[in-house]
C-alpha positions in Angstrom: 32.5 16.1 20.0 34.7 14.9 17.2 34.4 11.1 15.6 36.3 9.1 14.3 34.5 6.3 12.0 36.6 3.1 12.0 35.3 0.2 9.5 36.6 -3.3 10.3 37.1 -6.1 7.3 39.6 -7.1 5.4 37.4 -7.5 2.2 37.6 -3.1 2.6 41.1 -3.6 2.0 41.0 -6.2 -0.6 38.9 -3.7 -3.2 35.8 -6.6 -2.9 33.3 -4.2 -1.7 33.3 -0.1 -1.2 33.1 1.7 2.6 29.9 3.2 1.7 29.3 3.0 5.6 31.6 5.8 6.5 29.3 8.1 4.1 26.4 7.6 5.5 27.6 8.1 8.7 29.6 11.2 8.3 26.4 12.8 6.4 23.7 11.6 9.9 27.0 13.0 12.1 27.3 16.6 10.3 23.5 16.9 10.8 24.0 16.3 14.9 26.8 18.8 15.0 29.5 15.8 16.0 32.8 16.6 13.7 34.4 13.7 11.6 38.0 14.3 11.5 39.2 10.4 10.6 38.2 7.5 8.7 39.9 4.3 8.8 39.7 0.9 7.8 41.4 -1.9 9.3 41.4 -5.6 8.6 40.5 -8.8 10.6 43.0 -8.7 12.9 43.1 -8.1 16.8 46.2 -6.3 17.3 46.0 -3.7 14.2 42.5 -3.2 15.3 43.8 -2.7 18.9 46.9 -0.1 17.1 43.8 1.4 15.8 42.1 2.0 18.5 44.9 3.6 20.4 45.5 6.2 18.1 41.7 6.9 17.6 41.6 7.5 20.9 44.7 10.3 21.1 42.7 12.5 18.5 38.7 11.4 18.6 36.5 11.6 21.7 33.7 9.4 19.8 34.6 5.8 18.1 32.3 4.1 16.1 33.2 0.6 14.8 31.2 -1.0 11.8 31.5 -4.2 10.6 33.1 -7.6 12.6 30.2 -8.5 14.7 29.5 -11.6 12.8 29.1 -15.5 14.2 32.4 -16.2 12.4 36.3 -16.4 13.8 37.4 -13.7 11.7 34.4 -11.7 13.4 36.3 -10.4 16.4 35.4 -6.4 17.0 33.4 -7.0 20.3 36.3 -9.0 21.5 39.1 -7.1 20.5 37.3 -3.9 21.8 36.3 -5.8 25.1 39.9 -6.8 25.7 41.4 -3.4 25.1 38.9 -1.5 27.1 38.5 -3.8 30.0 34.8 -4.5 29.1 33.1 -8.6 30.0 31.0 -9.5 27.3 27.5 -11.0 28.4 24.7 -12.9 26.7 21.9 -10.3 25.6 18.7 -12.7 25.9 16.8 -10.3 23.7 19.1 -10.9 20.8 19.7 -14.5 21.3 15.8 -14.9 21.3 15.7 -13.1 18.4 18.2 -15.0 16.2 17.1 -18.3 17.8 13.2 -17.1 16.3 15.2 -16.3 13.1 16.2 -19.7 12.7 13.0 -21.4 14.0 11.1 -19.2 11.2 13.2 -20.4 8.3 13.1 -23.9 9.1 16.9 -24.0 9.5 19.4 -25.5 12.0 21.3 -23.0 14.2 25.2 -23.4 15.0 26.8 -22.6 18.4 28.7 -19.8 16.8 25.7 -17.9 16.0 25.2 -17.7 19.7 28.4 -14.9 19.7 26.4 -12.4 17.7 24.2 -12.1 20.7 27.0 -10.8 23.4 27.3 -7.5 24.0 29.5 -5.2 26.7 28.2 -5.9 30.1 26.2 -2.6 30.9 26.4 -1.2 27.7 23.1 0.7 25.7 21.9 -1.8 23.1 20.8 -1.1 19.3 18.1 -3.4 18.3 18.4 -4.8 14.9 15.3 -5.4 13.3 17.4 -6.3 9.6 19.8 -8.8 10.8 21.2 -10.6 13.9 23.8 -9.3 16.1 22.7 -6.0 17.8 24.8 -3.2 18.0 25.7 -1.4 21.4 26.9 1.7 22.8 29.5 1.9 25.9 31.9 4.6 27.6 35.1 5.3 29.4 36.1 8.5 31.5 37.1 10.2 28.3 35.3 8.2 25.0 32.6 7.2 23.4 32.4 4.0 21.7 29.8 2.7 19.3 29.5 -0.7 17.6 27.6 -1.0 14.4 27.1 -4.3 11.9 28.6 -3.7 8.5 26.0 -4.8 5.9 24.3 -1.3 4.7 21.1 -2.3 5.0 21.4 -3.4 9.1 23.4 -0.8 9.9 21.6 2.4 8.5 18.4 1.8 10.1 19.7 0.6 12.9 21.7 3.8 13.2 18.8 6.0 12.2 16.1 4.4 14.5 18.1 3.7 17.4 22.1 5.4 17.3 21.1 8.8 16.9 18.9 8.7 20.2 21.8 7.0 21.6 24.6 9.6 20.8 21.7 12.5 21.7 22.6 11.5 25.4 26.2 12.3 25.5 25.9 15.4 22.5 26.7 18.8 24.3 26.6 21.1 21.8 23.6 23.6 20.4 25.2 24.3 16.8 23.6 22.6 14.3 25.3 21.4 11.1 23.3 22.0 7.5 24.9 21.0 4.0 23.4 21.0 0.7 24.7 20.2 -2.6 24.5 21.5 -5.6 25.1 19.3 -8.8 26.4 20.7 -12.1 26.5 19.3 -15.8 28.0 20.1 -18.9 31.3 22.0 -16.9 34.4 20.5 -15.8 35.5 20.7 -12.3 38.4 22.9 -13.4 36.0 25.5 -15.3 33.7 26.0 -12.4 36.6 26.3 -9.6 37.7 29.2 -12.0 34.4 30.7 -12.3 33.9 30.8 -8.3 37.0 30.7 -7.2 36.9 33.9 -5.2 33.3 32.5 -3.5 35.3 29.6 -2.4 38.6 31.7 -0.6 36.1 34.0 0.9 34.0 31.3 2.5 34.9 30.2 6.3 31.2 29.4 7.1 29.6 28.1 5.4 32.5 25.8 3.8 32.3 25.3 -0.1 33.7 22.3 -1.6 34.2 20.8 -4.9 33.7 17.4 -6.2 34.2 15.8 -9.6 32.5 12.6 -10.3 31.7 10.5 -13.6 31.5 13.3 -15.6 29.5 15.6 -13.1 30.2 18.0 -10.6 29.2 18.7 -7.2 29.9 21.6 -4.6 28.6 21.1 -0.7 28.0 23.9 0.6 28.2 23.5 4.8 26.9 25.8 7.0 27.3 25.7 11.0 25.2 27.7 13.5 22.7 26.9 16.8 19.4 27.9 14.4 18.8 25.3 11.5 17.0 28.3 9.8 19.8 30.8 10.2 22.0 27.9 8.6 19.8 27.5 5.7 19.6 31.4 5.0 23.2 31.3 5.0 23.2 28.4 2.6 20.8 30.2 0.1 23.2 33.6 0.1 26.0 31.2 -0.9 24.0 29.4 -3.6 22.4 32.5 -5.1 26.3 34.2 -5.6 27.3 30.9 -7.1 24.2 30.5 -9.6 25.0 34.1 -10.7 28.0 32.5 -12.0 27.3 29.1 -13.2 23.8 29.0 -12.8 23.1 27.4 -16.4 24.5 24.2 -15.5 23.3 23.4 -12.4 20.4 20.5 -12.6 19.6 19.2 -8.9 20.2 18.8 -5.4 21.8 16.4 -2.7 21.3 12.6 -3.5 19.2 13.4 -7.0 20.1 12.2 -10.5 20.7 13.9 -14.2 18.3 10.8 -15.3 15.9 11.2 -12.1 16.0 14.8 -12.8 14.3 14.2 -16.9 11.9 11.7 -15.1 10.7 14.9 -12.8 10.3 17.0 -15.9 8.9 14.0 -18.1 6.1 13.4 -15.2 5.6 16.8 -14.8 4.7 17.8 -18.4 3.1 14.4 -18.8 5.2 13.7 -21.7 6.2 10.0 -23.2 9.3 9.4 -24.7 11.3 6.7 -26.7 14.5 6.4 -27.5 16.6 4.5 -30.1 20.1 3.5 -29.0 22.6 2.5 -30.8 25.8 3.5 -29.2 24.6 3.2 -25.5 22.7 -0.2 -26.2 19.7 0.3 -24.2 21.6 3.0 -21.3 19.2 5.0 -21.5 16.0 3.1 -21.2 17.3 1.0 -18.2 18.1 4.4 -16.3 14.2 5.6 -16.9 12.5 2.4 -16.4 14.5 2.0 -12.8 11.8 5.0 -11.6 8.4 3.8 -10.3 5.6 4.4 -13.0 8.1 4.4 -16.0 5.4 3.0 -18.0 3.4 6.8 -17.8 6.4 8.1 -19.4 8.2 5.8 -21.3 6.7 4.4 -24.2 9.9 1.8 -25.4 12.7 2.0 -27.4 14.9 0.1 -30.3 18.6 -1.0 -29.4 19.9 -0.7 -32.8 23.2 -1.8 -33.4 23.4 -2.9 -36.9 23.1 -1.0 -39.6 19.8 -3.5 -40.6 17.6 -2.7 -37.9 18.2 0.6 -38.3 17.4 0.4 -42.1 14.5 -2.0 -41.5 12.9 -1.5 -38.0 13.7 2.0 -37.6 13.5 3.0 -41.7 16.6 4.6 -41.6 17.1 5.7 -45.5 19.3 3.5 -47.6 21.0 7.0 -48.6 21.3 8.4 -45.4 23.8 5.7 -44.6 25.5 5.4 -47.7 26.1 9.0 -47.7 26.8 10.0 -44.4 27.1 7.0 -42.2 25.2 5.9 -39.0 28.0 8.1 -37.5 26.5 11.4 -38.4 24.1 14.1 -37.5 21.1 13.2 -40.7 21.4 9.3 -38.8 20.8 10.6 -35.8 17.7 13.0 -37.2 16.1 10.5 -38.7 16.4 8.1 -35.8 15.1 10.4 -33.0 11.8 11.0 -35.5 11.3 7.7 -36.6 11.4 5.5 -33.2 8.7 9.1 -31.8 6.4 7.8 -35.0 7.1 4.4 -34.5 6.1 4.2 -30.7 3.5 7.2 -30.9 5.4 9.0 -28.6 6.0 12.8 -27.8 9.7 12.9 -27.8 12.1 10.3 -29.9 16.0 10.4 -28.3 18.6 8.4 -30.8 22.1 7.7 -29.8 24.6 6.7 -32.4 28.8 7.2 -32.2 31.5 5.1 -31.5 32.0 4.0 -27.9 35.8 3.0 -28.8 38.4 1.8 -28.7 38.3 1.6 -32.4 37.1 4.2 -34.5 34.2 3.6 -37.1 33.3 5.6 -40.5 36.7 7.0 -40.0 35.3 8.8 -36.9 38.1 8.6 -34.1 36.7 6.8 -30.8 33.8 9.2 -28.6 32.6 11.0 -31.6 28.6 10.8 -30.6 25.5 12.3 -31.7 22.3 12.6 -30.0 19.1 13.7 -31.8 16.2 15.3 -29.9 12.8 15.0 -32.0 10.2 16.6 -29.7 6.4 16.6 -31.2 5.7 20.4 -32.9 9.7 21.4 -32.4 12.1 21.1 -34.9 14.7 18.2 -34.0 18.0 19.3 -32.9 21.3 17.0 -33.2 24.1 17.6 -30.5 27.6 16.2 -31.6 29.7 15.2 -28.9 33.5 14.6 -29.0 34.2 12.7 -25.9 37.7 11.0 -24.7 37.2 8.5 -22.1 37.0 4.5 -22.0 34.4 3.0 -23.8 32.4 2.6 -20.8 33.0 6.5 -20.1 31.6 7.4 -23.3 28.7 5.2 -22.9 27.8 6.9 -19.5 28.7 10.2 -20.5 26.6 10.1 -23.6 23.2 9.1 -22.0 23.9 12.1 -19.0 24.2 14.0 -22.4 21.4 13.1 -23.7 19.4 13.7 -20.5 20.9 17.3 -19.6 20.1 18.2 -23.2 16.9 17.2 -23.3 15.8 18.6 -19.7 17.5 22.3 -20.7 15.0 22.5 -24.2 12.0 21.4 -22.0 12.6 23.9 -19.5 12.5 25.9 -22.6 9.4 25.7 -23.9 8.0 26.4 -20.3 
């Protein structure tokens, strides 16, 4: 079966919000062993939706639709699709009950056009959803498969998950199995590791490897097809294993995880605090940790020190050190890492200081950072970075930096 994943809103179009639908559904697809071929977004309007729809229909089997099911005019999927495919929209008393309880519950009046989220395709299979209002349904022709989905993320996932995938299970005929995994990689550019691997990559028909850069990472997902899930898997480790005997060292996680979830893992794991002193990055780095449950077992606080004072007065910073060498240098950066680790009684201090741009400072041109690494009974290290992106870029960059540093002389000591 191959899919084509159509998302309906002009706000897509405008650049007001990201498709972060056709993602999700192209990863729960792969896993069911239904091919995504297409992705397209259309806006609110019935006859480029309907020019849509006739050339999904010339190249994709399976159409699913997210997004336009809403109580306003500019809503108009379910009609546009009903029209098209010669399918009468009925009143679904389930979902009417259930948005007319919805209103009832939050003491608010309901307007006749909320009654449209509750039609649906006469005869069609109906998604329940148990985060919004209008359901979602599924309906067929001689030769296709359609599927209608709401677009807000958080009705349409678990709607999909609870109730689509035992939907689409009813028309899938096919036993092979789809398994990816990715593998995430720091401190090399996409260009270096294509280089190193290269030959992996042309060599590789199934599973598939594929390269991604993004935000100063990179990714490869690795996909591998066949009938037994485990078979698919085995084939998945041989590929990993030939590609960590090249670039092994910089590879940190797996699939959805984090550089910054990845130090929590370690932090936990060693049951070690940390605080950090930021300067450049202005607090980056502490907001990353603390968005993990049970921060406060590994995170013992930190200092956003921007001027030069409170990092002389709070963070006793030597007069010298800064008249000498600058807050732009590696004996800053020392002294900061140690001092905020004694200052919070905590096992490691991190310090961030450099300039984020677009100016330079201390004569330092524009991503010059340096990150000190004071861990209790260790010697500190200082890591100087010379970065070249946006400000914002640099700021990112830095605290990944700081975490993939960090994580590598833990893994050290092990």
């Amino acid at each position: 079966m191959n899919a084509e994943i159509i998302a309906v809103g002009s706000e897509l179009l405008l650049g007001q919000i990201v498709n972060t639908n056709a993602k999700f559904l192209s990863q729960q697809l792969a896993g069911l062993g239904i091919n995504v071929y297409y992705h397209t977004v259309v806006g609110d309007n019935s006859n480029r939706l309907k020019s849509v729809i006739e050339i999904a229909e010339k190249r994709s089997n399976l159409i699913i639709f997210t997004g336009g099911l809403g109580p306003t005019k500019d809503d108009l999927t379910k009609e546009t699709i009903a029209g098209y495919i010669g399918k009468k929209l009925v009143m679904d008393p389930v979902a009417l009950e259930s948005i007319e309880d919805f209103f009832y519950k939050t003491n608010r009046v309901m307007t006749e056009n909320n009654r449209k989220q509750a039609l649906v395709f006469e005869g069609s299979h109906i998604l329940p959803n148990h985060n919004g209002m209008a359901p979602g349904m599924v309906t067929e022709n001689e030769k296709h498969l359609y599927m209608l989905l709401p677009g807000p993320p958080k009705e349409m996932e678990p709607m999909f998950l609870d109730f689509g995938i035992a939907a689409l299970s009813r028309y899938v005929k096919t036993e092979e199995k789809i398994v990816s995994r990715v593998l995430r990689f720091f401190g090399i550019g996409e260009a270096a590791l294509e280089t190193e691997i290269v030959d992996i990559i042309d060599q590789q028909s199934n599973p598939t490897i594929a390269p991604l850069a993004s935000d100063g990472e990179v990714t490869l997902r690795l996909t591998a097809k066949h009938k037994d899930p485990l078979t698919a898997n085995s084939m998945l480790d041989e590929a990993e294993n030939a590609i960590r005997s090249r670039v092994g060292e910089y590879l940190y996680g797996y699939d959805n995880t984090s550089i910054v979830e990845e130090l929590v893992k370690v932090l936990k794991g060693k049951k070690l605090t940390i605080a950090a002193a930021e300067s450049l990055t202005g607090g980056m780095f502490q907001q990353g940790l603390t968005s993990f449950a049970g921060a406060s077992t590994f995170v013992s606080g930190g200092v956003v020190c921007y001027t030069n004072e409170v990092k002389h007065k709070v963070l006793k910073v030597k007069e010298e050190t800064i008249e000498k060498y600058g807050v732009v240098s590696d004996e800053c950066a020392k002294e900061l890492a140690e001092n905020v680790a004694a200052l919070l009684s905590s096992d490691i201090g991190i310090s961030f200081t450099g300039v984020a741009g677009p100016d330079e400072l201390e004569g330092k041109p524009a991503g010059t950072v340096y990150i000190g690494l004071s861990i209790n009974g260790r010697q500190t290290v200082v890591k100087k970075l010379v970065l070249g992106g946006t400000r914002e870029a640099n700021r990112s960059r830095t605290v990944k930096f700081g975490c993939y540093y960090l994580i590598k002389l833990l893994k050290e000591s092990q």
